[in-house]
DRENRO-518152 format. One line per field, with one value per residue (C-alpha): residue number from 0; residue in three letters; x, y, z. Coordinates in steps of 0.2 Angstrom, whole numbers. Example, Ala and Ser with C-alpha at 12.3 -4.5 7.8 and 13.67 -1.06 7.14 Angstrom:
<rs>
num 0;1
residuo ALA;SER
c1 62;68
c2 -22;-5
c3 39;36
</rs>
This chain:
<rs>
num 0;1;2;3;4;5;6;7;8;9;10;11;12;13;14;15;16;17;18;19;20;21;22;23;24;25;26;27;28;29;30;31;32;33;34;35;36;37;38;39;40;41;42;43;44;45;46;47;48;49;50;51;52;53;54;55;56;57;58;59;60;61;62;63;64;65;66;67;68;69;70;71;72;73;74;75;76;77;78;79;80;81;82;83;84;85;86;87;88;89;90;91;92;93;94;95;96;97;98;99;100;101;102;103;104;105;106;107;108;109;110;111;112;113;114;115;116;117;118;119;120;121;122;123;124;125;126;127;128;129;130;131;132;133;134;135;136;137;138;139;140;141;142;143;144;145;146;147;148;149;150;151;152;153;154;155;156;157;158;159;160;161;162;163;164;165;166;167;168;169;170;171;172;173;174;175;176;177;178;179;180;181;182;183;184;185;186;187;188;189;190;191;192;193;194;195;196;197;198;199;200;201;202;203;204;205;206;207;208;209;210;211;212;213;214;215;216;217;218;219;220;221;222;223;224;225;226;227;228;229;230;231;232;233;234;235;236;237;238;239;240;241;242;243;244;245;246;247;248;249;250;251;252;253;254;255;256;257;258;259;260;261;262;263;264;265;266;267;268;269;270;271;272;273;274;275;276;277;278;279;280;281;282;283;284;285;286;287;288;289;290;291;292;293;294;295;296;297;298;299;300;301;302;303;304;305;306;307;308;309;310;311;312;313;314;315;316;317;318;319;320;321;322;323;324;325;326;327;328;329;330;331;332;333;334;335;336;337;338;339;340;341;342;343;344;345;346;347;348;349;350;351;352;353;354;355;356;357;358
residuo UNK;UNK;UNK;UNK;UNK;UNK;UNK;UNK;UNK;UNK;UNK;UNK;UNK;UNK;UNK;UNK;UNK;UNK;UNK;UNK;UNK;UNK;UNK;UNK;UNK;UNK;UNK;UNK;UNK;UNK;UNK;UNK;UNK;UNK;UNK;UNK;UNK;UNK;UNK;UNK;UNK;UNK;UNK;UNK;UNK;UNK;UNK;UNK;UNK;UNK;UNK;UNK;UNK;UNK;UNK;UNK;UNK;UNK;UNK;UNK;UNK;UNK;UNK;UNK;UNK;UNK;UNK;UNK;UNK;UNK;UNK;UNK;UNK;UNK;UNK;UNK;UNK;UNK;UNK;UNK;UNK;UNK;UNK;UNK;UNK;UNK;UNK;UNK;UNK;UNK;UNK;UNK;UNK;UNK;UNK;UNK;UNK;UNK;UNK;UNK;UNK;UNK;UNK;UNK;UNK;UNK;UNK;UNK;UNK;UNK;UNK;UNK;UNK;UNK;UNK;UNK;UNK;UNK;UNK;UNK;UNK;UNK;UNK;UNK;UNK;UNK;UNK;UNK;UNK;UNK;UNK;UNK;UNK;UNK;UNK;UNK;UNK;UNK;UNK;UNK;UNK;UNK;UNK;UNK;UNK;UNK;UNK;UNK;UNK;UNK;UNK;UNK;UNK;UNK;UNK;UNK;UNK;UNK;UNK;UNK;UNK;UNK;UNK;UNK;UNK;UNK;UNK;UNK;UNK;UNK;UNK;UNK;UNK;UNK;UNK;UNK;UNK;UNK;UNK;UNK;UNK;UNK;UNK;UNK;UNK;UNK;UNK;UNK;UNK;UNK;UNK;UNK;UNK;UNK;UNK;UNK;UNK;UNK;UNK;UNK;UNK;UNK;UNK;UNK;UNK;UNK;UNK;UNK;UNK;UNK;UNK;UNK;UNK;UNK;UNK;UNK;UNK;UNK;UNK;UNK;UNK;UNK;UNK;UNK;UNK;UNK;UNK;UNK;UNK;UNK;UNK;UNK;UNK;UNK;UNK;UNK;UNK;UNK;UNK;UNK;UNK;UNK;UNK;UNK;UNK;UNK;UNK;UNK;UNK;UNK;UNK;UNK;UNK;UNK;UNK;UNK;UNK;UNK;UNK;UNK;UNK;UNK;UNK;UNK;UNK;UNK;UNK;UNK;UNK;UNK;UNK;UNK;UNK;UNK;UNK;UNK;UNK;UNK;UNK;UNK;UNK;UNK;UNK;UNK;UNK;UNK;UNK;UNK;UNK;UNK;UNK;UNK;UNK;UNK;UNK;UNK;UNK;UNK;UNK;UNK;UNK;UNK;UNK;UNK;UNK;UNK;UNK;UNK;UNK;UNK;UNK;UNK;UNK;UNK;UNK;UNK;UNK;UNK;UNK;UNK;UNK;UNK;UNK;UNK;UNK;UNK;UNK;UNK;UNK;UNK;UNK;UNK;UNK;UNK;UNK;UNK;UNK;UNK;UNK;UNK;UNK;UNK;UNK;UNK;UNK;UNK;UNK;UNK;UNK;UNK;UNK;UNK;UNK;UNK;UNK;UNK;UNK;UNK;UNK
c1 -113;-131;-136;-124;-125;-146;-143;-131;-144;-157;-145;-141;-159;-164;-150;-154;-172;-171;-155;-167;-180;-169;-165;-184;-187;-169;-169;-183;-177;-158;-168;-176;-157;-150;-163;-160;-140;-138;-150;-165;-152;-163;-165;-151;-138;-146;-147;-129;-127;-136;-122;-111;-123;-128;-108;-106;-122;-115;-106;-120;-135;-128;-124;-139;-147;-136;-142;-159;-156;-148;-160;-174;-165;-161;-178;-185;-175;-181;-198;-201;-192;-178;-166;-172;-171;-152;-152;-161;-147;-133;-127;-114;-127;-111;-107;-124;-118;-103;-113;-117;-98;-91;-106;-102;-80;-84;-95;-84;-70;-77;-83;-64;-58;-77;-71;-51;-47;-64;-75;-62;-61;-81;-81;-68;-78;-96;-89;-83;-98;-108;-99;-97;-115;-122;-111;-118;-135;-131;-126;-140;-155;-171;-181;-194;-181;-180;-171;-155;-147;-129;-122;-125;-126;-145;-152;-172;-181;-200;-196;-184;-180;-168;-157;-146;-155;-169;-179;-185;-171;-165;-145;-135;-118;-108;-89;-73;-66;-62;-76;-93;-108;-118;-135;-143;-161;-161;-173;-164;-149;-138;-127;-112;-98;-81;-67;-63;-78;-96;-97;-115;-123;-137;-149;-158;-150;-149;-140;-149;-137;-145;-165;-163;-160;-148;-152;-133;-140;-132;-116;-106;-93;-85;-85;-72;-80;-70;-75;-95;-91;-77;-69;-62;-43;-34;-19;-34;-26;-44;-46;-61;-52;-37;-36;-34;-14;-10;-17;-8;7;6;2;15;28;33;44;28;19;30;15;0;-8;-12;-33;-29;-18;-32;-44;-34;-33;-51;-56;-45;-50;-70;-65;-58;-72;-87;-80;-80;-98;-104;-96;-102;-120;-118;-116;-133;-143;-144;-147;-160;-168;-169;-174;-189;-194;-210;-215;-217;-205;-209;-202;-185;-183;-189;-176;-163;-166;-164;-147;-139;-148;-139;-123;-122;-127;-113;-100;-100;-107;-99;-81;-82;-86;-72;-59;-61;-68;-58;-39;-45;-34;-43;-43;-50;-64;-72;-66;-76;-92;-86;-78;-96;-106;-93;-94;-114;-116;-103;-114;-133;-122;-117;-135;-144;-131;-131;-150
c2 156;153;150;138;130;128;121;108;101;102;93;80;80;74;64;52;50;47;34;25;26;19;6;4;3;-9;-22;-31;-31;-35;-49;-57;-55;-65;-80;-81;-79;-92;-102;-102;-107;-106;-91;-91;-93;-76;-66;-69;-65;-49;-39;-45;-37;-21;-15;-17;-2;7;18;20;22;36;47;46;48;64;71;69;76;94;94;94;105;119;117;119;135;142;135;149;162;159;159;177;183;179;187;203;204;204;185;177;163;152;151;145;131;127;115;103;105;100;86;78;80;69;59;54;53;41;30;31;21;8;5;9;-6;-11;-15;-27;-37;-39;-44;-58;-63;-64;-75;-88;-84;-90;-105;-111;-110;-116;-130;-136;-131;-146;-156;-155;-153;-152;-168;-159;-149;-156;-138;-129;-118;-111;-99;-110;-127;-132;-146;-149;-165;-170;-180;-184;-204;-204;-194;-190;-197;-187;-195;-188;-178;-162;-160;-145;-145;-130;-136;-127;-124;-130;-141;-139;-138;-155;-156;-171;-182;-196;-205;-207;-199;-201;-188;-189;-178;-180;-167;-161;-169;-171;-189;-190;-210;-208;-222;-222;-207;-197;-182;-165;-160;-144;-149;-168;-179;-195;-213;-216;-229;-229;-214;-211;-198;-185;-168;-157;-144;-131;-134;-133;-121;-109;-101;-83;-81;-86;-73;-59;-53;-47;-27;-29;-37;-27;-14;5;6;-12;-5;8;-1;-11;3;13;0;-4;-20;-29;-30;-44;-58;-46;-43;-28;-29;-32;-18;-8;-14;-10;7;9;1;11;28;23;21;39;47;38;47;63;60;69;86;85;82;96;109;100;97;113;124;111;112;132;133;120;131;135;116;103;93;78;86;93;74;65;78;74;55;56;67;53;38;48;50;32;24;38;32;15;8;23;23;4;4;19;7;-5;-5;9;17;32;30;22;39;51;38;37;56;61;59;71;84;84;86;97;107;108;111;127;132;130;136;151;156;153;166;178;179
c3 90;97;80;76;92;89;69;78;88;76;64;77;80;62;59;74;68;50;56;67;52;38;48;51;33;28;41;32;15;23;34;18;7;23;19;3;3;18;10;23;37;53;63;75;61;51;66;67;48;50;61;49;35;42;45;25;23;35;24;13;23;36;21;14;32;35;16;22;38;30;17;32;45;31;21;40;45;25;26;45;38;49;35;28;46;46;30;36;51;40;47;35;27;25;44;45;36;47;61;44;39;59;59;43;44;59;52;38;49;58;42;34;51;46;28;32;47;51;37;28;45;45;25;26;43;34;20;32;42;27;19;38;41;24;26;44;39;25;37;49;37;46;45;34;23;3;-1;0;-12;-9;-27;-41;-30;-29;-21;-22;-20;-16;-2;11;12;27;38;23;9;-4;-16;-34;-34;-44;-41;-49;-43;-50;-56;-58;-74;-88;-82;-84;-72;-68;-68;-63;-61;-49;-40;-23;-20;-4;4;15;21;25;34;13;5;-1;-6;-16;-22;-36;-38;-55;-61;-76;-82;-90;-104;-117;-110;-112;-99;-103;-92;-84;-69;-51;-49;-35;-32;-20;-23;-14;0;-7;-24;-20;-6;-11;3;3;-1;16;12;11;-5;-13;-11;-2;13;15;23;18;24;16;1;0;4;-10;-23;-18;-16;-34;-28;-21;-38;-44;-47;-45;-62;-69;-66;-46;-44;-51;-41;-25;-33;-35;-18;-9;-17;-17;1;4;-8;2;16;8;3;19;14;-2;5;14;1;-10;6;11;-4;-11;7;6;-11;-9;5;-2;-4;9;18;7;-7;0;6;-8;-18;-7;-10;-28;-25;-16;-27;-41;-30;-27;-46;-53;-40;-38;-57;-66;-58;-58;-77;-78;-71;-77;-96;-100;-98;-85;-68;-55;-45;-58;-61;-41;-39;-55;-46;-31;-42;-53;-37;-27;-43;-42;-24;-23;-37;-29;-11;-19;-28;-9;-4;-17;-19
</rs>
């Protein structure tokens, strides 16, 4: 029990400081992805997009963060001999591993109730978070602002000509189907919003079709907000934004699927699966953290982390692009495509846990 009770803390140790240092490390990169998604909004609006951001890595950095910190702690406990002394004192190895397995069940535990009830609250909220404050940030450009990009909309000019007006101007205003994307040349163009509407006056204008630009004079014309700025699904019917018991309401209940087509059903399939298998990512961590971590004992620590980031880089290009390819490319069930990737690596880790034991 003293053992375990030390590896605990040593594991909690570890797994508090390489948190804090991934975050270190992400927050810049997340902070730049916020300037270019809300369309360099000013800072008080991405400060407010970055909660929103950071809850969606969640699930994906704390793993990673809790590999790292096995693959440390039992590399560690290898690397002072620690681990041949429990050996040598006829100690099971595997209740060694037990503190790992009682950290990580809570772990994921606690990351099923993020991505189950939480999470999809936090998605739907940072869509609206982002049309609401692109749409403003339109609204109330900056005196010296000649830029703002939102998706496919783009607005660029040389120089601003009034409170909502832009001269030289390049316009590319993305258009719903069956119609095709505009692009358009002017020399002023003149920009005002309604409670539903964009309603946009070109002076001088022409419009780019296939690299050549075509003289078409003065235009005016109103463009619908939720055309240029789609807002997300008000019934919250996208996988994404549902939460774990709605979806498994609807999958199990075969009366509701009147009107739901075949490729949303399997997406509520794969959603909630990935959900329940990025939960169970922590267990599987535990059982490749720790025999990579004992068998690089004769290394340094920079090799049992650098190991254990390309275990869970692998982990999550094989999960998320391979069981997304799997469902939905080919016929394989939603389930044995996201579980494919924990049964391989539950498959490799009882086998490098059992070689550590046995040797």
């Amino acid at each position: 029990m003293t053992l375990q009770l030390y590896l605990l803390r040593q594991i909690l140790a570890a797994f508090t400081v390489i948190t804090c240092g991934i975050t270190f490390v992400v927050f810049p990169a997340v902070a730049v992805g916020a300037v270019h998604t809300l369309g360099g909004v000013n800072m008080g609006a991405m400060l407010g997009y970055l909660p929103l951001v950071g809850m969606g890595l969640i699930p994906y950095l704390v793993p990673m963060a809790y590999l790292l910190a096995v693959t440390s702690v039992y590399g560690k406990l290898a690397a002072q001999n620690e681990w041949t002394a429990i050996r040598m004192a006829r100690i099971n190895p595997l209740s060694m591993l037990l503190p790992a397995f009682v950290v990580g069940a809570a772990l994921g535990g606690g990351t099923y109730v993020l991505l189950s009830t939480v999470g999809p609250n936090f998605k739907y909220e940072q869509t609206l978070y982002r049309r609401y404050t692109v749409i403003e940030a339109f609204k109330n450009l900056s005196p010296g602002r000649t830029e703002l990009s939102f998706d496919d909309f783009h607005l660029d000019a040389a120089r601003r000509a009034g409170p909502n007006s832009f001269a030289e101007v390049l316009l590319y205003l993305p258009r719903k189907p069956p119609e095709e994307d505009q692009e358009f040349v002017a020399e002023l163009a003149t920009f005002k919003f309604t409670e539903e509407a964009l309603e946009i006056s070109l002076i001088d204008a022409r419009v780019v079709l296939e690299g050549s630009a075509y003289e078409v004079g003065n235009l005016g014309f109103s463009v619908a907000l939720d055309e240029l700025f789609p807002p997300p699904d008000e019934d919250r019917t996208r996988g994404k934004y549902m939460t774990s018991a709605q979806l498994d309401r609807v999958i199990n209940s075969p009366e509701l699927w009147d009107g739901i087509k075949p490729d949303r059903l399997a997406n509520y399939e794969y959603v909630l699966h990935r959900r329940r298998a990025l939960s169970l990512s922590y267990l599987l961590f535990v059982l490749l953290g720790a025999p990579i971590g004992i068998a690089l004992r004769k290394g340094t620590q920079l090799a049992a982390m650098t190991a254990g980031v390309g275990v869970a880089f692998i982990y999550y290009v094989a999960s998320l692009r391979m069981g997304e390819q799997l469902t939905f490319i080919t016929d394989i069930s939603p389930s044995v495509a996201v579980w494919s990737t924990n049964g391989i690596g539950a498959l490799v880790g009882i086998a490098l846990t059992w070689r550590i034991v046995r040797r």
